[in-house]
N, C-alpha and C positions, 0 to 999 in steps of 0.2 A: 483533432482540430483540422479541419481544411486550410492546406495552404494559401486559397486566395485570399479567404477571412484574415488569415494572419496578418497577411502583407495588409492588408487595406485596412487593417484596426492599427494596425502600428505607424502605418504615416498617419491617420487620423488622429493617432494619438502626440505623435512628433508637432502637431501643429499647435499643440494645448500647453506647451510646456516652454520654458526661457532656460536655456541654461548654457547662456555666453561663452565663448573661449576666445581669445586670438585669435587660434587658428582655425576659427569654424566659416568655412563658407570661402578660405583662403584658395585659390588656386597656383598658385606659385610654386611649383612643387618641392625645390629647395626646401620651402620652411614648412612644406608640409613633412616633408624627408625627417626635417631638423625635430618637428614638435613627435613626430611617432617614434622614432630615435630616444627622445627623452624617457617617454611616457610607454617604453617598455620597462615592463616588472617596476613601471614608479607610480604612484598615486598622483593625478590630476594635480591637486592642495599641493605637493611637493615638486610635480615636476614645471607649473608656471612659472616661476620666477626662474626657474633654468632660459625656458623660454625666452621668456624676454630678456635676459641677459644677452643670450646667446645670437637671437635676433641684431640687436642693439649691435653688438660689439663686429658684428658678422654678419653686414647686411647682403651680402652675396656670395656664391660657395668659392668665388677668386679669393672674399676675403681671407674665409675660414681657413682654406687652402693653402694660402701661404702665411697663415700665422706658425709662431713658434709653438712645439709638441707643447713645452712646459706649459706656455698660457694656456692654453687647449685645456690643460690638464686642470690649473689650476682651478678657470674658469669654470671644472665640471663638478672640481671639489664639492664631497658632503652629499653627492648624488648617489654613488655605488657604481658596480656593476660598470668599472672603470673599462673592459674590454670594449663596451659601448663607446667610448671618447676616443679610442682609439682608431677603431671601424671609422668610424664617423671622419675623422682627421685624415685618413686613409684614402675612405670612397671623395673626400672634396679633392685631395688631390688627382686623384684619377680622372673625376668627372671636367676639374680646373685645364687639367692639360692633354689629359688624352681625348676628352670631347669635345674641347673647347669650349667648357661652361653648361655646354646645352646637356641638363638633366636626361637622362634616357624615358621615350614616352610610351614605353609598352610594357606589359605585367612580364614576361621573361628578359628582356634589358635590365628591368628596377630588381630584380630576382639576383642579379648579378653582382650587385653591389655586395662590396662587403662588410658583414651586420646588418642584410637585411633578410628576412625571412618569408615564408608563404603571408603571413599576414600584414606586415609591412608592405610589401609589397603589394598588396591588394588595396589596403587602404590610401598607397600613392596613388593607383592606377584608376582607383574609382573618385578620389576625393579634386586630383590633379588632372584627369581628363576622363572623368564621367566612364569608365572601361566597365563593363560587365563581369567585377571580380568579386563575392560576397567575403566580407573581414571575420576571419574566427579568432575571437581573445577572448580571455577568460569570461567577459561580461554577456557575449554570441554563448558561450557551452553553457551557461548559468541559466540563460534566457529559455535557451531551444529544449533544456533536458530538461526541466522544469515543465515550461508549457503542455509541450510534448510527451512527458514522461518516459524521457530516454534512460536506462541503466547501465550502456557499456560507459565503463570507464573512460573518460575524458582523456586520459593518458597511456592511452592504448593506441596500438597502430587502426585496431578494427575502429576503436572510437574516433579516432581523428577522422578516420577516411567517412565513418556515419556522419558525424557532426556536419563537414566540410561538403559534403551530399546535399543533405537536405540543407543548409544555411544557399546556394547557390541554386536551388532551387525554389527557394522564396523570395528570392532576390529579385528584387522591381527592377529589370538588367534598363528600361528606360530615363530611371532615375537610382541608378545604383549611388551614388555619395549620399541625396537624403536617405535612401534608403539604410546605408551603412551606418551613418553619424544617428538615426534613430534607434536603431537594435541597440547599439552602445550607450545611446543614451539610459532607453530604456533599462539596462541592466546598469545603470551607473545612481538612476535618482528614484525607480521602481523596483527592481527586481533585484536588491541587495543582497549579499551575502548572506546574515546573519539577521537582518530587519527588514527585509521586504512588506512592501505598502500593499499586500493581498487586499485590504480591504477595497481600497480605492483602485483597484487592476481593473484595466479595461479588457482582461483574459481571464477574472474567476471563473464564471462559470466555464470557460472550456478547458483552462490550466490542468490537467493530471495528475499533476505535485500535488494543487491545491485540493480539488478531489479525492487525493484517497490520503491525504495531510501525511504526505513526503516531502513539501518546501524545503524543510532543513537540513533533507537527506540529501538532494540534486544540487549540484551533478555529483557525481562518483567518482573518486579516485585511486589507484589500486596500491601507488605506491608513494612508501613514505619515506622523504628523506633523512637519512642518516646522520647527524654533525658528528664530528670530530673535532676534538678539542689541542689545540696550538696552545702551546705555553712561550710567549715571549719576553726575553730580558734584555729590554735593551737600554743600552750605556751610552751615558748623555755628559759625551767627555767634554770639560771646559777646561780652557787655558788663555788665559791675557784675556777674556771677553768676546774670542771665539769659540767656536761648537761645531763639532765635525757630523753631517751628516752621511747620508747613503743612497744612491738610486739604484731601485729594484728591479734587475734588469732580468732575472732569472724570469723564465716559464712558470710564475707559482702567480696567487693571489698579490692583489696591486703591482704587477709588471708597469713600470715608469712613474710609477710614485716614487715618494721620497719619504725614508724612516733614516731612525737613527742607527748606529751601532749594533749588533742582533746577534744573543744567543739563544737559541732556541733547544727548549729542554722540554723530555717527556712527560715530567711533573711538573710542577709548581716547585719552584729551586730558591733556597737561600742564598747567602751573599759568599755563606763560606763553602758550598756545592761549587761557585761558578771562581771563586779566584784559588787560581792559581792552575787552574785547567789551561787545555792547550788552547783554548778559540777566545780564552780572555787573552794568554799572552800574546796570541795573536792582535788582537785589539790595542792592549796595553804596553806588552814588550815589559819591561823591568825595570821601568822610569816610577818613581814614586810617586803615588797618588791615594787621594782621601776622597773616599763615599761620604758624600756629604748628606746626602736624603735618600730614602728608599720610598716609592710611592706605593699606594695599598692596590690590588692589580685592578687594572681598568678592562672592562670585558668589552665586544664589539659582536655582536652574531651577523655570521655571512651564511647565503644560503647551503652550504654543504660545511660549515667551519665555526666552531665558536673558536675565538681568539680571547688570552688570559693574557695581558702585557702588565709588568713590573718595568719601572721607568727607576735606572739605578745614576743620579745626580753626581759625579764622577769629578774629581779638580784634582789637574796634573801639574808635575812639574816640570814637564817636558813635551812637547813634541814631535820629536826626533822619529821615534818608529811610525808615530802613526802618517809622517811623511812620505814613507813608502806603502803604504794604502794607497786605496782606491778611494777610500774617502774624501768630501769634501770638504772646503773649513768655510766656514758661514760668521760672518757676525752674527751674536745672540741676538738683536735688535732686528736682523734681516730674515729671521727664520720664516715667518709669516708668508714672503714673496713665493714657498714652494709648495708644490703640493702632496699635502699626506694623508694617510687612512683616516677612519675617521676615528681610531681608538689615538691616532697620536694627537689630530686636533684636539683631540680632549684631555688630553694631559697638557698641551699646553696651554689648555686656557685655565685648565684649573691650578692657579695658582698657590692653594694647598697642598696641591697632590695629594688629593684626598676623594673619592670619588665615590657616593654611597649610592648602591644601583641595585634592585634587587631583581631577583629572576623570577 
């Protein structure tokens, strides 16, 4: 396919199609920072209402800036991929005091921030002042290996450096944001994953997927990731109508979240496995206490992690050791104001503790 056909069927085609956002057509580049910050590794459908949360509560990066980590946190609850809320709270402070507000307006400044990447960055630099940067995400390698009928791996060094070639070489560099916001479109409402609209494509007849019917095969990927499976039991100590939590402050999955109590075992562990070990007495000490409910485990998949949580319902008669912890003491009523994984939101809304989930 020739690239100027490309380019000139896909703004021809951007002009036929409605598909609203917020942030479409915004130049402010804060919230254009803030909406591609989201809407890394999150779907559209789930990362809006971040958005406009987020927008709302933090109408300028002074605001964000000096808000407190927790709200931050709480506020990002139920999204993922929490290293992002923290990047994000990070670069506003940066950009609040050390630049004085004024967002950075060149594609190696915005490269600087931290949690933003080659493709972020390009899409601030093209969306927020028109830069001659072409955006590669997953919707650009879907589009180009397809049309194209490219086979190196998407997740290769050779691939990225092919994709990121030619995608900057079709690049309309004098209207690079329509240009950018239409490739994505197009791979967003066209050129789907798994149900691509081949019929109605303004690219069958030159598509090469569609040609020699490898649609479902493009793009390539070489490698798959691995999960590992976490087993945790965590003890949900009550006494007089408080409840002791914990902030994750350790280098592992959810750093500044908030769980409860945590033993974490290779297997899947009973109740008579974990008492009387040393990381319960840790927890417990020698004060008597009644397990009141055991909950059936609540699972959570994270990209490299399945997580297995048993939620052990715990009534003391003391609190004396767990005084010298690190732990926090929460009214039960106030638990809600923190923010946690999302395997613990779900144990505590399920008010069963009963969680039927299948894989």
């Amino acid at each position: 396919m020739k690239q100027k056909f490309f380019t000139k069927q896909l703004l021809k085609w951007a002009t036929t199609i409605d598909r609203p956002m917020p942030w479409k057509g915004e130049k402010n580049p804060y919230f254009i920072w803030l909406s591609e910050i989201i809407l890394q590794q999150t779907r559209v459908e789930q990362g809006l209402p971040y958005f406009l949360k987020f927008k709302e509560k933090y109408p300028t990066v002074h605001d964000l800036a000096n808000a407190p980590e927790d709200e931050v946190m709480k506020l990002w609850e139920g999204l993922g991929y929490y290293s992002r809320a923290r990047n994000l709270h990070f670069s506003a402070k940066h950009i609040s005091k050390e630049l004085n507000g004024e967002f950075p307006k060149n594609y190696n400044e915005i490269l600087k921030l931290k949690g933003v990447g080659a493709y972020t960055a390009s899409a601030i630099a093209s969306f927020a002042y028109d830069l001659p940067h072409a955006v590669v995400d997953g919707n650009v390698f879907r589009v180009l290996s397809r049309c194209f009928g490219i086979e190196i791996p998407v997740d290769t060094t050779e691939g990225k450096k092919e994709f990121n070639k030619l995608a900057n070489e079709l690049l309309e560099k004098k209207q690079a944001a329509k240009y950018n916001q239409a490739i994505m479109d197009f791979g967003a409402i066209q050129c789907m994953p798994k149900a691509p609209l081949c019929s109605s494509c303004v690219f069958k007849k030159e598509c090469i997927a569609f040609r020699k019917d490898k649609v479902l095969d493009l793009p390539i990927k070489s490698k798959k990731i691995k999960k590992k499976t976490r087993y945790f039991n965590y003890l949900i100590l009550n006494f007089k109508g408080d409840v002791w939590i914990n902030k994750r402050l350790e280098k592992d999955i959810w750093q500044n979240l908030y769980d409860f109590p945590l033993i974490e075992t290779k297997t899947q562990a009973k109740k008579e496995d974990l008492i009387g070990s040393e990381v319960w007495k840790k927890c417990i000490g020698d004060s008597d206490f009644k397990i009141q409910k055991i909950s059936n485990p609540f699972r959570q998949l994270l990209t490299h992690r399945k997580i297995i949580a048993t939620f052990f319902e715990i009534e003391l008669s003391s609190d004396i050791l767990i005084k010298k912890n690190s732990y926090i003491k929460v009214e039960r009523k106030n638990l809600s104001k923190f923010a946690y994984p999302k395997v613990i939101d779900l144990y505590l809304k399920d008010n069963s503790l009963n969680l039927s989930h299948r894989w």
